[in-house]
C-alpha positions, 0 to 999 in steps of 0.5 A: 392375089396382090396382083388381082387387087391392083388396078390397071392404072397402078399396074404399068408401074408394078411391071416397071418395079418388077422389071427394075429388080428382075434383069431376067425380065424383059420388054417387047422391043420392035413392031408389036403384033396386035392380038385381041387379048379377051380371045386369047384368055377364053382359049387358055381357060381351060389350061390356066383355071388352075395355077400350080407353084409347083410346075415353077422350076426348083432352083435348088436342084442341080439338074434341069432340062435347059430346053424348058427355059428356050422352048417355052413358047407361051412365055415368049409369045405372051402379049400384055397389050389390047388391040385399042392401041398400036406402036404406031398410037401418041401417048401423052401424059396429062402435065399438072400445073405449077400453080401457087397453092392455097397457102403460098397465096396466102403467105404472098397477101401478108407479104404485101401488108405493113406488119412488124416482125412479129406480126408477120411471124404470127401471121405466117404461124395462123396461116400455116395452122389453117386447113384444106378448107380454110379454117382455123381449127385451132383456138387462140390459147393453143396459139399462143402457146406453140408460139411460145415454145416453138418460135418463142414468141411471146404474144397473147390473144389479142395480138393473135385476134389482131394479126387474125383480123387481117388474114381475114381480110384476104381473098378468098374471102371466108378465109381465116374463119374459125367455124362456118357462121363466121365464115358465111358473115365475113363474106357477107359483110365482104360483099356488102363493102363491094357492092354498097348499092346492094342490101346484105343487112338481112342475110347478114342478120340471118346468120348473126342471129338466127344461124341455128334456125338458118341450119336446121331450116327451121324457117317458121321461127325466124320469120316470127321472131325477126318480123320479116315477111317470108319474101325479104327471108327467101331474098335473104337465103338466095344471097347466103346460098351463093357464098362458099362455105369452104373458102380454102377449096377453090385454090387446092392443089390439082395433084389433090383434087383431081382424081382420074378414073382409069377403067379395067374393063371397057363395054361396047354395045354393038348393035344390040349385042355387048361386046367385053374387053380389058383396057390395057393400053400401054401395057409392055409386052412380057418376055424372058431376057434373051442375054439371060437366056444364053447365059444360062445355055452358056453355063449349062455346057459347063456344069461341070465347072464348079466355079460357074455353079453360083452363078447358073443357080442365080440365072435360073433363080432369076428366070423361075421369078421372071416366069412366076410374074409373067404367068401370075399376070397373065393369071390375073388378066384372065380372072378378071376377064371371066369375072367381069364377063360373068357379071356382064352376062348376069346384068346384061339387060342392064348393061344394054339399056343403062336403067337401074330397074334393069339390075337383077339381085347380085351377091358374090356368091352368084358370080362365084359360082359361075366363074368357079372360084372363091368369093373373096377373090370376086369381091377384090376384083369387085372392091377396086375395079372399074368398067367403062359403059356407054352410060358412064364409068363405075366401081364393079361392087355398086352392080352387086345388090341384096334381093326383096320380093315385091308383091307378086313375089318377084325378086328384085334389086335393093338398087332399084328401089333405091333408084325409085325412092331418088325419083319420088325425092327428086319429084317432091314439092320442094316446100313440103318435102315428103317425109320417111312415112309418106316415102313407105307409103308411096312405096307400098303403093308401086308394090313394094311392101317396105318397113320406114326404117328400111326407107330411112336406111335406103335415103341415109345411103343415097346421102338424102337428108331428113325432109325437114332438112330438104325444105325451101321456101 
């Protein structure tokens, strides 16, 4: 089960720790036969639907069939890696950067500024209090405070603001703000320093004065109570909208920020027909080391020599381990392939054409049925694995969806709706978005007899805020 949960990316590493502990356990040397590996578990199916310990040697028992451990071809043979590589394939691993990181930047601009000592030890201090994002979470008091105890330095909040001051003036600019209004402001007034022939003043106005009203959109009141016309407002929201409202984030670290999906099974579409394999490149091919096979051929001829007995029952207790984990994988492979094969034959004309109404209702339970086992080791499968389609890479759990009757009484998926609701969201009028009622009545409308609250629901998990929220001018 731990084995099943692991992705393919992370599972290279925990053959290599597996290899690194286990002497018995060994790689493939030499040219590498390509074998299609989805073939090879639709014929063991049937032989492997059932993993049984029991069938793993005991090592506490004296006599043993030395024949079992040289004879056992399926072990010897056993291949790990697809037939989408070869021996002959370049492998490159993609190299990160040494970039400065955000807060080496920043600690580089102080360095350049003429600060007393303590100045340049509070400014290092409130530098290395920011966050990811570039704000300052922390209030002045709590500031000085841990200045005092941990550096003794003793300063108050006016020497703080001061030092403070001058972070903000760093690049990029918003950095140092202790919350999003004034980090909108001091890029604001940034920009109105750089570009003097420009007019920020009514931007700079709307989040100085009415940046509470500028959050909730609540357009109407700042146009009564700045007397603007609602063309100087929207020319002031096109310039608000262009700032960055997370300043820290434009320098993160590549290590943290990049996040690269490696998918666990692959889908191709050929000529109408869908074609299902597991990705598995790189992956060593699996095999009882030969030194410790005739280790253990050499101690077994002298059984009767007592001193050799510690030392057979260590070699057979490292063969069984090394057994177990080729047997576990190659188990773990084949739940995968007769998962994801039964999840694409389920949603099959979705997999064809890539259209989220294609998707049939799908619960575990479904696919638990089909491939025979327990719907929980469905749903760790579904919870941490990835297939690549020729429409894109997704998490296996986003296929899986609750079922409703439209009104001619066919089931339909809970996606689906969602996919139409998204589509009604996206072709609203954008200065009178449509509101949750309008949304249930549009809905009812296609045939889908829907509560409000149930849309609301539906819009809250497509991370779609209210209509209010959604308006522009």
């Amino acid at each position: 089960m731990k084995l099943l949960q692991i992705p393919s990316v992370a599972l290279e590493q925990r053959i290599k720790q597996e290899i690194e502990e286990n002497p018995a356990l060994d790689i493939e040397e030499g040219d590498q036969q390509e074998e299609d590996v989805a073939d090879e578990f639709e014929d063991d199916t049937a032989e492997n639907d059932d993993f049984d310990e029991e069938e793993i040697y005991d090592s506490t028992e004296d006599e043993f069939d030395f024949d079992d451990y040289l004879d056992d071809d399926d072990v010897a043979s056993y291949k790990l890696a697809s037939n989408n590589s070869s021996a002959d394939d370049d492998h490159y691993e993609m190299p990160f950067s040494s970039n400065q990181t955000f807060h080496e930047f920043l600690l580089q601009q102080l360095g350049f500024r003429k600060l007393d000592e303590k100045s340049q030890k509070i400014g290092e201090y409130i530098i290395g209090n920011l966050d990811d994002a570039g704000y300052l979470n922390r209030s002045l008091d709590a500031l000085s405070d841990d200045l005092l105890f941990a550096l003794n330095i003793k300063t108050n909040k006016k020497e703080i603001l001061s030092v403070l001051d001058v972070i903000q003036d760093f690049d990029p600019p918003g950095v140092g703000a202790r919350n999003l209004q004034e980090c909108l402001l001091i890029q604001l007034r940034r920009l109105q320093y750089d570009e003097p022939d420009k007019d920020f003043k009514m931007a700079i106005m709307v989040v100085d004065r009415f940046f509470n009203e500028f959050t909730k959109k609540h357009y109407d009141k700042i146009l009564k109570r700045a007397e603007i016309t609602e063309d100087q407002l929207k020319d002031a929201l096109t310039e608000i909208l262009k700032l960055n409202p997370k300043p820290g984030n434009s320098m993160s670290d590549a290590s943290r920020t990049s996040h690269y999906v490696m998918p666990d099974f692959i889908i191709f579409n050929n000529d109408g027909e869908l074609e299902l394999s597991l990705s598995s490149r790189n992956m060593p091919e699996l095999h009882i080391s030969r030194a410790y096979t005739e280790m253990l051929q050499a101690y077994s001829e002298n059984k009767k020599d007592k001193s050799n007995k510690d030392a057979l029952m260590f070699v057979k207790q490292k063969i069984d381990s090394a057994k177990w984990f080729i047997d576990a994988i190659k188990q773990r492979q084949n739940t995968l392939y007769l998962t994801m094969r039964a999840i694409m034959d389920y949603q099959y004309a979705y997999f064809l054409s890539g259209d989220d109404t294609q998707l049939r209702p799908m619960i575990l339970k479904d696919i638990a049925e089909i491939v025979n086992l327990d719907i929980s080791t469905i749903s760790r499968v579904a919870n941490s694995k990835y297939v690549q389609t020729p429409f894109g890479t997704y998490l296996l759990k986003s296929f899986f969806s609750e079922s409703m009757q439209n009104d001619v009484g066919e089931e339909i998926s809970t996606r689906e709706i969602k996919k139409i609701l998204n589509n009604c969201i996206d072709a609203e009028n954008k200065s009178k978005p449509v509101t949750d009622e309008q949304l249930t009545a549009i809905l009812k409308e296609k045939g889908y007899n829907i509560a409000r609250r149930t849309v609301a629901k539906y819009r809250e998990q497509l991370n779609i805020p209210v209509a209010r929220l959604r308006k522009e001018l």
